[in-house]
PDB file of N, CA, C and O in Angstrom:
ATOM      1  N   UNK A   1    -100.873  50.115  70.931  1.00  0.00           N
ATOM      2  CA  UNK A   1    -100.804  48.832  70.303  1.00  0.00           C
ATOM      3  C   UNK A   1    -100.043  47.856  71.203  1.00  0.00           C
ATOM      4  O   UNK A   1     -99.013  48.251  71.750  1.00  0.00           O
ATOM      5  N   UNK A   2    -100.388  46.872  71.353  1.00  0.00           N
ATOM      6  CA  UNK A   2    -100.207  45.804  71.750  1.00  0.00           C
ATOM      7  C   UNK A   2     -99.626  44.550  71.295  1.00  0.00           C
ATOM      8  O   UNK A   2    -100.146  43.796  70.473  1.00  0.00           O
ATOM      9  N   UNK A   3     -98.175  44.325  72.064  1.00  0.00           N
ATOM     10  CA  UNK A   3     -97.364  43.766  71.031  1.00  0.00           C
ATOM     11  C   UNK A   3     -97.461  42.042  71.360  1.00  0.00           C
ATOM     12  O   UNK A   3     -97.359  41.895  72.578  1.00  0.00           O
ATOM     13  N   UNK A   4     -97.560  41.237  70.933  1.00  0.00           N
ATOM     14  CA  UNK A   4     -97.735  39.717  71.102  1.00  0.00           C
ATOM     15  C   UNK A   4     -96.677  39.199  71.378  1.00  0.00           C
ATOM     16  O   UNK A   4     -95.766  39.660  70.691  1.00  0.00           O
ATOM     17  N   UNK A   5     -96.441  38.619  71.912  1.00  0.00           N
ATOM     18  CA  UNK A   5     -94.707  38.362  72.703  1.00  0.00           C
ATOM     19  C   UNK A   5     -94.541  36.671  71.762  1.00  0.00           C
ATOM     20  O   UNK A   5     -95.468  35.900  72.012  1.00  0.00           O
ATOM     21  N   UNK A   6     -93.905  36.355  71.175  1.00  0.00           N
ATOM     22  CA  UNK A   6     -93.510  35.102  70.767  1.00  0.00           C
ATOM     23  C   UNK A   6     -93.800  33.817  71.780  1.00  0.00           C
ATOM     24  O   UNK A   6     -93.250  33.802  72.881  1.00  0.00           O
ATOM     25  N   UNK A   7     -94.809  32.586  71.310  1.00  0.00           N
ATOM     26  CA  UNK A   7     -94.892  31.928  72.625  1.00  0.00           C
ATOM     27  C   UNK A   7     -93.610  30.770  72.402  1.00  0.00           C
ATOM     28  O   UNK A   7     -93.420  30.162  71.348  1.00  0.00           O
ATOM     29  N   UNK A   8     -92.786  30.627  73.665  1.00  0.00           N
ATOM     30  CA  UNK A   8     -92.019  29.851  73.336  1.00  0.00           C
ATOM     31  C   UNK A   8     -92.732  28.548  74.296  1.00  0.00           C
ATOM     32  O   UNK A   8     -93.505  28.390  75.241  1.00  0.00           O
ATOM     33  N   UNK A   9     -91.650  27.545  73.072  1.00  0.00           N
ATOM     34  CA  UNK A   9     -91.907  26.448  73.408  1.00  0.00           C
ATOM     35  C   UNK A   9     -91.275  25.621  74.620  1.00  0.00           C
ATOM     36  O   UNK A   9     -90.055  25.460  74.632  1.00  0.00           O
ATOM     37  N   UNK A  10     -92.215  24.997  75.829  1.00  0.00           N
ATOM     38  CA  UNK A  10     -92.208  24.563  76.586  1.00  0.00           C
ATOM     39  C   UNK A  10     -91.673  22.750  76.746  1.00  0.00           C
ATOM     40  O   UNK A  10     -92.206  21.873  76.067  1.00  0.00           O
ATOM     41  N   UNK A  11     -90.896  22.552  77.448  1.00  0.00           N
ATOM     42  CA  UNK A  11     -90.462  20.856  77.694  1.00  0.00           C
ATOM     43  C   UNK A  11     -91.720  20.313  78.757  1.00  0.00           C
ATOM     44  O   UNK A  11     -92.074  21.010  79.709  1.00  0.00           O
ATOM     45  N   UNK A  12     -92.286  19.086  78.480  1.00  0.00           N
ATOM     46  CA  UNK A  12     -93.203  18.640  79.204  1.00  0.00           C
ATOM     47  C   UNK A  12     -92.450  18.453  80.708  1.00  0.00           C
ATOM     48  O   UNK A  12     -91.362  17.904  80.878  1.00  0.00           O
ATOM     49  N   UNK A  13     -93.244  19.008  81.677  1.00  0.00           N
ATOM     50  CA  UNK A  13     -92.697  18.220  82.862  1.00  0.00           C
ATOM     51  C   UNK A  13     -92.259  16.901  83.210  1.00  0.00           C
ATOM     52  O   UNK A  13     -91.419  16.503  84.017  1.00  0.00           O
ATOM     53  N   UNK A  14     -93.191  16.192  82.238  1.00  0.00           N
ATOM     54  CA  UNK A  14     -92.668  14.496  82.719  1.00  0.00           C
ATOM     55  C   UNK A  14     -91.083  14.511  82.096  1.00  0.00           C
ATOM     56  O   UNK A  14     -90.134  13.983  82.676  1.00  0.00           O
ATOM     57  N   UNK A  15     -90.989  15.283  80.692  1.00  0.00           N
ATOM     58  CA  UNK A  15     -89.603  15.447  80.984  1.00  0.00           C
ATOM     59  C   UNK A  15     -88.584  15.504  81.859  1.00  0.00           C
ATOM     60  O   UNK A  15     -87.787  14.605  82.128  1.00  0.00           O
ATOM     61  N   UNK A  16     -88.666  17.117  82.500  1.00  0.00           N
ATOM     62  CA  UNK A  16     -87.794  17.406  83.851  1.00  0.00           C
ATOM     63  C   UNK A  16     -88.074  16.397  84.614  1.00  0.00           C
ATOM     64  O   UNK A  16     -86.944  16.030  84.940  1.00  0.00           O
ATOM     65  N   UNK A  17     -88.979  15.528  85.245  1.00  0.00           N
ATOM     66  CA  UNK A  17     -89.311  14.756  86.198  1.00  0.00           C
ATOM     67  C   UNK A  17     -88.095  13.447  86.208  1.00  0.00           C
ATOM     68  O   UNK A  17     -87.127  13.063  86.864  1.00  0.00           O
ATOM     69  N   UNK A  18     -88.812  13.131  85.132  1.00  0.00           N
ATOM     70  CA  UNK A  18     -87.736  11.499  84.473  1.00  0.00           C
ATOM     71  C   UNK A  18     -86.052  12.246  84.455  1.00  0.00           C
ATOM     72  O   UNK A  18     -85.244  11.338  84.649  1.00  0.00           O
ATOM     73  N   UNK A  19     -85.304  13.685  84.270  1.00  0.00           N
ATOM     74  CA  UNK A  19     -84.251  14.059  84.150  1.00  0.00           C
ATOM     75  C   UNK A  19     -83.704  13.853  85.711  1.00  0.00           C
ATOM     76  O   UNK A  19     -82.672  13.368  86.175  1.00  0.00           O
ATOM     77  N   UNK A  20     -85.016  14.517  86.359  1.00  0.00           N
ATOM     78  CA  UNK A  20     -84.498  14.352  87.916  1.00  0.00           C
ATOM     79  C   UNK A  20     -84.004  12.937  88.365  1.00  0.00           C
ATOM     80  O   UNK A  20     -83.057  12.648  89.097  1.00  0.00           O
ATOM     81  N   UNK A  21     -84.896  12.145  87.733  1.00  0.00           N
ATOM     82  CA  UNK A  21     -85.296  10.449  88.664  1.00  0.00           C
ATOM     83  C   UNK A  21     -83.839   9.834  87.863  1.00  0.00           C
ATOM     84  O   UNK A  21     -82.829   9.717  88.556  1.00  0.00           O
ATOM     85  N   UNK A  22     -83.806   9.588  86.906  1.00  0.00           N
ATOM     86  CA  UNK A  22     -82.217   9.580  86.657  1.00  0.00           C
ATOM     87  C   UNK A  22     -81.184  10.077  87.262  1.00  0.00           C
ATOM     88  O   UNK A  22     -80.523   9.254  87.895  1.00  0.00           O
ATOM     89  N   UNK A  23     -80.724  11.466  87.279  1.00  0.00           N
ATOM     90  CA  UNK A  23     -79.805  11.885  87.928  1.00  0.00           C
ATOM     91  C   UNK A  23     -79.849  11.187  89.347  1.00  0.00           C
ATOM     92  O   UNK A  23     -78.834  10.669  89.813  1.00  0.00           O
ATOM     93  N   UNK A  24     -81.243  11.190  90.124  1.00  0.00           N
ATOM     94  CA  UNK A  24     -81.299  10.824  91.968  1.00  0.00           C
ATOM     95  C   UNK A  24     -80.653   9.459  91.801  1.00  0.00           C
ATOM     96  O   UNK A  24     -79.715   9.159  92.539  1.00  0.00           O
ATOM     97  N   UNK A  25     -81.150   8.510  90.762  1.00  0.00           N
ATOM     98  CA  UNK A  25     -81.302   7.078  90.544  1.00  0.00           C
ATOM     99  C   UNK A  25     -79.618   6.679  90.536  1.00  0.00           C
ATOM    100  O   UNK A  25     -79.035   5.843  91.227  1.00  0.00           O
ATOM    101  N   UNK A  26     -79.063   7.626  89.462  1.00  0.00           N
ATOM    102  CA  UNK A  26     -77.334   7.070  89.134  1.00  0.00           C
ATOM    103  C   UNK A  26     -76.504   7.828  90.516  1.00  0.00           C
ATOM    104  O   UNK A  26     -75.493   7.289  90.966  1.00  0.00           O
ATOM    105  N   UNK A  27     -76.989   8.979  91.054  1.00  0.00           N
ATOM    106  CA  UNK A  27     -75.987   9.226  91.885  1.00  0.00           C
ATOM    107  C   UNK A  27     -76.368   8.594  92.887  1.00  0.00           C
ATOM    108  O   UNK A  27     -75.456   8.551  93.713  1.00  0.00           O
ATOM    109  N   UNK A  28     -77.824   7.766  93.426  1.00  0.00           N
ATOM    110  CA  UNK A  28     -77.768   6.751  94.818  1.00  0.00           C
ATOM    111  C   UNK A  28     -77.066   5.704  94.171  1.00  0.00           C
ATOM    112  O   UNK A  28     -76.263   5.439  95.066  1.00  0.00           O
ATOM    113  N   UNK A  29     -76.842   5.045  93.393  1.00  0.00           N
ATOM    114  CA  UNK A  29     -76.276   3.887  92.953  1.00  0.00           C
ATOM    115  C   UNK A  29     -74.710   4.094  92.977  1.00  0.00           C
ATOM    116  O   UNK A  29     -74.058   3.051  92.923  1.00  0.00           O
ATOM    117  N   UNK A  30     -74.233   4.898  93.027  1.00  0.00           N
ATOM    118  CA  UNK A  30     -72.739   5.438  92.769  1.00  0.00           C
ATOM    119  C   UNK A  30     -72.446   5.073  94.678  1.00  0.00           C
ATOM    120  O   UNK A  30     -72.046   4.069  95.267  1.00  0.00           O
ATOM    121  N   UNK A  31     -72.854   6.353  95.115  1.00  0.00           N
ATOM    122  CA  UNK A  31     -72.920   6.214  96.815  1.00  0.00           C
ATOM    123  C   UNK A  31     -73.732   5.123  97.907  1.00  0.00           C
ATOM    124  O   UNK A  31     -73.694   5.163  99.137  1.00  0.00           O
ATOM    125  N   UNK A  32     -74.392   4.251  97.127  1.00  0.00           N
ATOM    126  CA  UNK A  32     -74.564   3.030  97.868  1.00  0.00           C
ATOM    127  C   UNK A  32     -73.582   2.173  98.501  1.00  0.00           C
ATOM    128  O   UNK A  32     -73.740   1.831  99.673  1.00  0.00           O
ATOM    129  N   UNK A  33     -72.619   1.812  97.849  1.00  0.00           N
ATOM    130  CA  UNK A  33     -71.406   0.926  98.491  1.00  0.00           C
ATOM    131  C   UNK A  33     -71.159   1.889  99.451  1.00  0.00           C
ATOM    132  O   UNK A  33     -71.445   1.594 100.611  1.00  0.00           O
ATOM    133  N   UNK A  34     -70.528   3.347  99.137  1.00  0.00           N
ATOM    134  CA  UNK A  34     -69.795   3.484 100.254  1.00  0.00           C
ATOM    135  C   UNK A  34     -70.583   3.990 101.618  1.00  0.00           C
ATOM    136  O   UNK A  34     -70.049   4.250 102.696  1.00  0.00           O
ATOM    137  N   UNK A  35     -72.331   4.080 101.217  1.00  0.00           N
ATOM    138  CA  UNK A  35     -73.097   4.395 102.699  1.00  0.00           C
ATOM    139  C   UNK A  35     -72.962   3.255 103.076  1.00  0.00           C
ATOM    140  O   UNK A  35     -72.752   3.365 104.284  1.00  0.00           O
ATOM    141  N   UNK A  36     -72.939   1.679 102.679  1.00  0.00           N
ATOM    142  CA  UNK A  36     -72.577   0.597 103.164  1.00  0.00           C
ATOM    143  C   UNK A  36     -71.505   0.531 103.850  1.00  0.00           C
ATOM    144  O   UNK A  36     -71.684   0.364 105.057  1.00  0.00           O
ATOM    145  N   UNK A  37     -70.267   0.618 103.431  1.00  0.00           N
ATOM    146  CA  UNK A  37     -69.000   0.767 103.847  1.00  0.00           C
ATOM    147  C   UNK A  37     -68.526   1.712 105.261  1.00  0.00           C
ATOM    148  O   UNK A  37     -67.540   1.629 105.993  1.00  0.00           O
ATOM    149  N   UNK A  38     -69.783   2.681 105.258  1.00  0.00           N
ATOM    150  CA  UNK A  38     -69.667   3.830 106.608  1.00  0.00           C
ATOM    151  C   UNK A  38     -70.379   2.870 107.990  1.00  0.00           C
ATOM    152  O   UNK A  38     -69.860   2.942 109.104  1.00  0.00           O
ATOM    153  N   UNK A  39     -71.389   2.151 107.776  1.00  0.00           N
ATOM    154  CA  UNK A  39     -72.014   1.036 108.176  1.00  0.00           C
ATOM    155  C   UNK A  39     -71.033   0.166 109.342  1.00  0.00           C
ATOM    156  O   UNK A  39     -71.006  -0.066 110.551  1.00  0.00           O
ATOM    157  N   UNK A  40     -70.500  -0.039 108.474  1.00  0.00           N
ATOM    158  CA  UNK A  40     -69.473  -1.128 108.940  1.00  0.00           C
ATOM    159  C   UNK A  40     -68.838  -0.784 109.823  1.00  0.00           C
ATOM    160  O   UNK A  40     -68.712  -1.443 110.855  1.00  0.00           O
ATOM    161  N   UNK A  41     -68.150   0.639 109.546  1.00  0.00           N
ATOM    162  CA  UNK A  41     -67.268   1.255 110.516  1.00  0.00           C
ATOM    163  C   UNK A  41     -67.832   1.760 112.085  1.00  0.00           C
ATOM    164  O   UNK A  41     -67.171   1.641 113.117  1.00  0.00           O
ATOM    165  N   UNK A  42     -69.188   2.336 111.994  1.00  0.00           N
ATOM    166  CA  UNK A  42     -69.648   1.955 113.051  1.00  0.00           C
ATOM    167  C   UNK A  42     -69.439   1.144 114.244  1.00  0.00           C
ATOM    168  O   UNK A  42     -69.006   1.356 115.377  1.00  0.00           O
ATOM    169  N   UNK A  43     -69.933   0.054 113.548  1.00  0.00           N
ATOM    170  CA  UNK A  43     -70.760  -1.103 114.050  1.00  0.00           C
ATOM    171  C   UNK A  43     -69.403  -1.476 114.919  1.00  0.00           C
ATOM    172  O   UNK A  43     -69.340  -1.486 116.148  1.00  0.00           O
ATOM    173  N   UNK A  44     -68.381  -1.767 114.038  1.00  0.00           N
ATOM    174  CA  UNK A  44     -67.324  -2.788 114.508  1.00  0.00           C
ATOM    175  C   UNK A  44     -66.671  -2.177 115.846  1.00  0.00           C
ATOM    176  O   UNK A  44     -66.280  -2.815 116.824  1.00  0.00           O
ATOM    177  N   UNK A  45     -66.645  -0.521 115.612  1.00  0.00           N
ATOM    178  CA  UNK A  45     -66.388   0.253 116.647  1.00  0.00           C
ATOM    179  C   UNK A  45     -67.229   0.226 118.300  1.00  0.00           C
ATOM    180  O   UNK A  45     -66.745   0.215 119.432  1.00  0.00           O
ATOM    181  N   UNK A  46     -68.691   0.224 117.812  1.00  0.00           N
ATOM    182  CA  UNK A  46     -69.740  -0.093 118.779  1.00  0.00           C
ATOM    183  C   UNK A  46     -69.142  -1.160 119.494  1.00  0.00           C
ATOM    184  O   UNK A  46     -68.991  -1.155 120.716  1.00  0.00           O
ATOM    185  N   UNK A  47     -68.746  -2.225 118.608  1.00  0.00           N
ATOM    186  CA  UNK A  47     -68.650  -3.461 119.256  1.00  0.00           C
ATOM    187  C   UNK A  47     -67.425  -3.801 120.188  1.00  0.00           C
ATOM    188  O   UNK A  47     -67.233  -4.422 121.233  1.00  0.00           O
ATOM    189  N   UNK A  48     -66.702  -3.081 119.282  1.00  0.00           N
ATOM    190  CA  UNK A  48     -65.411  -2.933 120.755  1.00  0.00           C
ATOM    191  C   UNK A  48     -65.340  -2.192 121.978  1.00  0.00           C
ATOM    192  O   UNK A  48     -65.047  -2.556 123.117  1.00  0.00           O
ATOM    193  N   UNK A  49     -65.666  -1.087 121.514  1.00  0.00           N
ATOM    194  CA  UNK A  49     -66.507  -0.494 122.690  1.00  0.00           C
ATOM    195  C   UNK A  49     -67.207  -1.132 123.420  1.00  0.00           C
ATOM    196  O   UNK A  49     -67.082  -0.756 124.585  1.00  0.00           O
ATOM    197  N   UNK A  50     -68.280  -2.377 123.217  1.00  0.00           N
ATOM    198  CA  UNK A  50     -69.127  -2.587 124.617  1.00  0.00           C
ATOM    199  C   UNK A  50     -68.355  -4.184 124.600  1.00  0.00           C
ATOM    200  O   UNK A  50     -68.934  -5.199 124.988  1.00  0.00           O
ATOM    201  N   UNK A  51     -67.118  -4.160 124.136  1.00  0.00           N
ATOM    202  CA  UNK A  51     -66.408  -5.430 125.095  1.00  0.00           C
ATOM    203  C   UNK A  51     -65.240  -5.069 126.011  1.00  0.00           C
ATOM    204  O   UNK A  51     -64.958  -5.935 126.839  1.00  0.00           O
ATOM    205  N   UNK A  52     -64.171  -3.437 126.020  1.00  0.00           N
ATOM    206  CA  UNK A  52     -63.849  -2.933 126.612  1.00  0.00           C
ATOM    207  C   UNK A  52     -64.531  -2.449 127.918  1.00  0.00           C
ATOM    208  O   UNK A  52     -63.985  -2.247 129.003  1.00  0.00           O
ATOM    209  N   UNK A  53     -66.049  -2.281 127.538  1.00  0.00           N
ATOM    210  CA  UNK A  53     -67.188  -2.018 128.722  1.00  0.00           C
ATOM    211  C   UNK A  53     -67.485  -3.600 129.398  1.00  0.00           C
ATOM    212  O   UNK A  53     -68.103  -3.770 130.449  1.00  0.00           O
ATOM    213  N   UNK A  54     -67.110  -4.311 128.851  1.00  0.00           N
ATOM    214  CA  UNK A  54     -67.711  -5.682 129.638  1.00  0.00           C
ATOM    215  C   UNK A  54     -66.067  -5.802 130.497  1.00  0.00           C
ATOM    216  O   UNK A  54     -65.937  -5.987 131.708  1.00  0.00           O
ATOM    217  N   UNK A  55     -64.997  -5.648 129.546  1.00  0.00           N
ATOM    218  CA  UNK A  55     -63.831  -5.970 130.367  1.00  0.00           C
ATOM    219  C   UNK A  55     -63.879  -5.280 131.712  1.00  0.00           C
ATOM    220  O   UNK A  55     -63.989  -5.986 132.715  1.00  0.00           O
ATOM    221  N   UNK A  56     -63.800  -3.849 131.835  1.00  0.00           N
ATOM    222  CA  UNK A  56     -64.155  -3.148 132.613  1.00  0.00           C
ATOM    223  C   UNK A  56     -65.110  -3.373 134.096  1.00  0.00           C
ATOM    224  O   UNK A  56     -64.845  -3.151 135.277  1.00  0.00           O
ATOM    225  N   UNK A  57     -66.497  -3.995 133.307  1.00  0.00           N
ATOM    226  CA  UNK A  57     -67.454  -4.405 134.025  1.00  0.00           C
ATOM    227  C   UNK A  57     -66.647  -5.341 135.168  1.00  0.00           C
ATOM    228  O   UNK A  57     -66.435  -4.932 136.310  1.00  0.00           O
ATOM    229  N   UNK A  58     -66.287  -6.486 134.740  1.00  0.00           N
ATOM    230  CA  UNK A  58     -65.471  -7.616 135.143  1.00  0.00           C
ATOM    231  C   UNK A  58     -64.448  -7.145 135.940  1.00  0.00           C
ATOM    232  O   UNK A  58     -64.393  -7.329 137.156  1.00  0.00           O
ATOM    233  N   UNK A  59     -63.534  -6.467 135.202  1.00  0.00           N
ATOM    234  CA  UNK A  59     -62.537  -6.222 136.474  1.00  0.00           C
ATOM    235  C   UNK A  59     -62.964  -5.366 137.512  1.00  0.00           C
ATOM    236  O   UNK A  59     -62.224  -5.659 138.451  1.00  0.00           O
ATOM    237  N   UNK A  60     -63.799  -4.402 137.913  1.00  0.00           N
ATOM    238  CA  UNK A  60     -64.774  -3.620 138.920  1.00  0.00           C
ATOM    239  C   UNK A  60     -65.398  -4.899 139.560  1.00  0.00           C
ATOM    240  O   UNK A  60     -65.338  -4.920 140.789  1.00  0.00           O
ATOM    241  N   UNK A  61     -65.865  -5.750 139.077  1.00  0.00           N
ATOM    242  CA  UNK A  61     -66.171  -7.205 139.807  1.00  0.00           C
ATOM    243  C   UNK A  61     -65.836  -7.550 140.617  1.00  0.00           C
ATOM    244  O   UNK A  61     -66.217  -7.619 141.786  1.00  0.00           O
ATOM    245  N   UNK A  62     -64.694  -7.945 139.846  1.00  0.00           N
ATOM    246  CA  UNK A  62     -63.158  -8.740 140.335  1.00  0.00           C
ATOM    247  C   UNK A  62     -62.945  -7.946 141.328  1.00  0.00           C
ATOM    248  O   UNK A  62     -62.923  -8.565 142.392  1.00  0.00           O
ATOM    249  N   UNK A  63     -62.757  -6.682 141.443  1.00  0.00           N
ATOM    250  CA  UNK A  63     -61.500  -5.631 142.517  1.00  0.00           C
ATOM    251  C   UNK A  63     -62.957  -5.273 143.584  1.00  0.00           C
ATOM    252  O   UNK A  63     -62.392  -4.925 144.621  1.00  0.00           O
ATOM    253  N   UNK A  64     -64.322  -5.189 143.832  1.00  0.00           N
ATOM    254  CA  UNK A  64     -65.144  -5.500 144.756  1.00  0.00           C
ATOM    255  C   UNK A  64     -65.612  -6.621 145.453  1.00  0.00           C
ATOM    256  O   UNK A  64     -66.270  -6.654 146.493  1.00  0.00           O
ATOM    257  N   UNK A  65     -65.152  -7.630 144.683  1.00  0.00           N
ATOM    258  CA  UNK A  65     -65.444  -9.248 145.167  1.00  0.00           C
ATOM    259  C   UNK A  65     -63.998  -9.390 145.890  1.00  0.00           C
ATOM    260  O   UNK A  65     -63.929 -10.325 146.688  1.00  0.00           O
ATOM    261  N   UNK A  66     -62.814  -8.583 145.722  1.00  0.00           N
ATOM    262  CA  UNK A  66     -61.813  -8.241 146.741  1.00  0.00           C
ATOM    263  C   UNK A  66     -61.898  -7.697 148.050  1.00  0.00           C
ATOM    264  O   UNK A  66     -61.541  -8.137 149.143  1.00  0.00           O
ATOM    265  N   UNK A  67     -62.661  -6.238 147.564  1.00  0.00           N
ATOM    266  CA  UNK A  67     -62.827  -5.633 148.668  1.00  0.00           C
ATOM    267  C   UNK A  67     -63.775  -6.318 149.706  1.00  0.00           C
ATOM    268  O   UNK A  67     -63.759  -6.133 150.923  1.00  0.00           O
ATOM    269  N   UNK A  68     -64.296  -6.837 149.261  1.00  0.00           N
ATOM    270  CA  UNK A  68     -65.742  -8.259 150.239  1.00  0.00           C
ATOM    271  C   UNK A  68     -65.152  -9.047 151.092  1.00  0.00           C
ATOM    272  O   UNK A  68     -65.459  -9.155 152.279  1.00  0.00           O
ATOM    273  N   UNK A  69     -64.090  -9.758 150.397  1.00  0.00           N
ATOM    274  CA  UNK A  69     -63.147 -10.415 150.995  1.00  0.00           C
ATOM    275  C   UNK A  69     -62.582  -9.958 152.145  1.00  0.00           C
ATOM    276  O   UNK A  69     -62.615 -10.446 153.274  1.00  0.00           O
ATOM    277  N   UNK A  70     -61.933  -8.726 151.639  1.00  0.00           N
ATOM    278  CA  UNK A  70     -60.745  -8.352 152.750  1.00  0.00           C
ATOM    279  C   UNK A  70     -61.180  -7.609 153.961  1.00  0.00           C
ATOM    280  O   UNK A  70     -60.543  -7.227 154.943  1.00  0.00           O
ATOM    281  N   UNK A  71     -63.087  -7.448 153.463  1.00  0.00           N
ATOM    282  CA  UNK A  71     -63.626  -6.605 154.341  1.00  0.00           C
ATOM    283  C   UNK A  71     -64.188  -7.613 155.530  1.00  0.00           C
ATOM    284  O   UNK A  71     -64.386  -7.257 156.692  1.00  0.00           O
ATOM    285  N   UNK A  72     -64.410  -8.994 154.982  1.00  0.00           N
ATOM    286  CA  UNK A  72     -64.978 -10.184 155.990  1.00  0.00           C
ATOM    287  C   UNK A  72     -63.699 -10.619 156.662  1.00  0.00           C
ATOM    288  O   UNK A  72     -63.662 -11.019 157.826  1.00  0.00           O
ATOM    289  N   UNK A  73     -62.558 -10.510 155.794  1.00  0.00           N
ATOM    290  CA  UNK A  73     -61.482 -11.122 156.648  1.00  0.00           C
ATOM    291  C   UNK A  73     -61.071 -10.091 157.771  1.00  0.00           C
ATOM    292  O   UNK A  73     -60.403 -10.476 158.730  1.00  0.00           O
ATOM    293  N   UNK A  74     -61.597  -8.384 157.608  1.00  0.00           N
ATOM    294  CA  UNK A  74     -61.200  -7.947 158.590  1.00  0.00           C
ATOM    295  C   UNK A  74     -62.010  -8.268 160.337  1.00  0.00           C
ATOM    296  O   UNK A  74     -61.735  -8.223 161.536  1.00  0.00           O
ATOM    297  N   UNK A  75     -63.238  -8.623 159.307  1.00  0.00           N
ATOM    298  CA  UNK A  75     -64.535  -8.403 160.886  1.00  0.00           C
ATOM    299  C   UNK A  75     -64.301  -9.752 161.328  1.00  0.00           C
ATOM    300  O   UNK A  75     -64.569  -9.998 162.504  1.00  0.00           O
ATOM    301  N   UNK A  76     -63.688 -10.991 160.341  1.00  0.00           N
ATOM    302  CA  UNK A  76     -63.309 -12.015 161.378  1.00  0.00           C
ATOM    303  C   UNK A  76     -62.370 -11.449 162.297  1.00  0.00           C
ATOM    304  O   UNK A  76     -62.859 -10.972 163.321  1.00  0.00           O
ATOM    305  N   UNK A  77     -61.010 -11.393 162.143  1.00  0.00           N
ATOM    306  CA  UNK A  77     -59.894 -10.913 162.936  1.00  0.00           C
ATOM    307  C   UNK A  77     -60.378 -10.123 164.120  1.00  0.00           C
ATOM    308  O   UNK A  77     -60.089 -10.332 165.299  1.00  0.00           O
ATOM    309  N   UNK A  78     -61.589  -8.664 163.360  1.00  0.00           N
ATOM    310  CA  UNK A  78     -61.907  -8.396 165.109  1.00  0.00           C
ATOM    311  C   UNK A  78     -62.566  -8.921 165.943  1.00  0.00           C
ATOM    312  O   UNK A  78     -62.475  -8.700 167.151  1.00  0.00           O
ATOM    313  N   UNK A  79     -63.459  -9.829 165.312  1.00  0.00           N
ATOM    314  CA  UNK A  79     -64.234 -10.915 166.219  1.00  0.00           C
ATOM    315  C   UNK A  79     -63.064 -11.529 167.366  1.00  0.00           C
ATOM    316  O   UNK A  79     -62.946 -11.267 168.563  1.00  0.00           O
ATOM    317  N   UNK A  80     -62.152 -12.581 166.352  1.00  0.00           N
ATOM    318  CA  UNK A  80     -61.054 -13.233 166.863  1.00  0.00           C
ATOM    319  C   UNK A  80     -60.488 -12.215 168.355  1.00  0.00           C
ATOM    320  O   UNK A  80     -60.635 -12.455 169.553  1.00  0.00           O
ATOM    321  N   UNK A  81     -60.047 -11.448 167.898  1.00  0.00           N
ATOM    322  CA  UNK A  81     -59.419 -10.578 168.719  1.00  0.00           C
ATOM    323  C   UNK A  81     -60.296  -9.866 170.109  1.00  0.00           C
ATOM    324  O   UNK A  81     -59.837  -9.770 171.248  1.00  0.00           O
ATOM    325  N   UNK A  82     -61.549  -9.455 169.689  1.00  0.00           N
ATOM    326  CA  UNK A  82     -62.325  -9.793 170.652  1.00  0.00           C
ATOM    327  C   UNK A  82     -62.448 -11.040 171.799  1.00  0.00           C
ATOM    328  O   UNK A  82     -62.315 -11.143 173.018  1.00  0.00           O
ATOM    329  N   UNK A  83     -62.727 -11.773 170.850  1.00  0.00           N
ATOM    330  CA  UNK A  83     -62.757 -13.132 172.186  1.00  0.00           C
ATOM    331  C   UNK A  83     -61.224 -13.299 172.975  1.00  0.00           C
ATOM    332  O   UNK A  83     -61.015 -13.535 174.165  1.00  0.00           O
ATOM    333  N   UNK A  84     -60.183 -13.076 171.795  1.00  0.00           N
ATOM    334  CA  UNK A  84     -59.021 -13.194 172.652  1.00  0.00           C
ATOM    335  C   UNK A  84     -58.992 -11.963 173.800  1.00  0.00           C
ATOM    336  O   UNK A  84     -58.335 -12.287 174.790  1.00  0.00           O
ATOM    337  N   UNK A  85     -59.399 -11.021 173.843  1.00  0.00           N
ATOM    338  CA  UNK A  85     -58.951  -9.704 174.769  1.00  0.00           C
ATOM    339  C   UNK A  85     -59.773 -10.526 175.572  1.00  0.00           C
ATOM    340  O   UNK A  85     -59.054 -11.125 176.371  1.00  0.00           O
ATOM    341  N   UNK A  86     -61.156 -10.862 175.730  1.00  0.00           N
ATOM    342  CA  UNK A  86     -62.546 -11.571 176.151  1.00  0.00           C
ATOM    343  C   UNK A  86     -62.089 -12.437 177.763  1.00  0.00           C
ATOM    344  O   UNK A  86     -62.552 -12.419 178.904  1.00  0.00           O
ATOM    345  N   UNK A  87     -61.044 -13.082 177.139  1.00  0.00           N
ATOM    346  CA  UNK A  87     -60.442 -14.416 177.667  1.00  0.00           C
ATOM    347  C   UNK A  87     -59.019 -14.366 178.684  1.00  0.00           C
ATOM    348  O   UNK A  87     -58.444 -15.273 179.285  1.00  0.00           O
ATOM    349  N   UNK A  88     -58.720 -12.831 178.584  1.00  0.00           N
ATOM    350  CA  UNK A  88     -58.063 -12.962 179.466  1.00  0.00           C
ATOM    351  C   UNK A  88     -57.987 -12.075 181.050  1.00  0.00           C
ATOM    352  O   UNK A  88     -57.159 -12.400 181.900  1.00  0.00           O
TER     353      UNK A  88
END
């Protein structure tokens, strides 16, 4: 004999569905500001970062537009010094 098992009663899926979309719905709304707020922190960081990189840039500039200098002022002097040995 064959026993008939009680059928139990089932919740429609659109149920569980709509339980899910709520729960996803209130907990993105909760953590929205502060994925905003992580945003920020980034950015502002990025941004100092590539003006420390520009400072940088600039003074490497600066201290090769030296070395240019001191490198023309040397090949004048041996020029100079040339013609003077030249001349006597």
């Amino acid at each position: 004999m064959v026993k008939k098992q009680k059928s139990q009663k089932h919740l429609p899926c659109c149920f569980y569905l709509g339980v899910i979309g709520i729960l996803f719905l209130s907990i993105s709304l909760v953590f929205a500001p502060l994925s905003q707020a992580d945003t920020a922190g980034p950015r502002s960081r990025l941004m100092s970062r590539l003006e420390t990189l520009e400072k940088q840039m600039k003074d490497a500039q600066t201290e090769q537009e030296k070395m240019l200098t001191a490198q023309a002022n040397t090949i004048e002097t041996i020029k100079g010094l040339k013609i003077w040995v030249s001349r006597r």
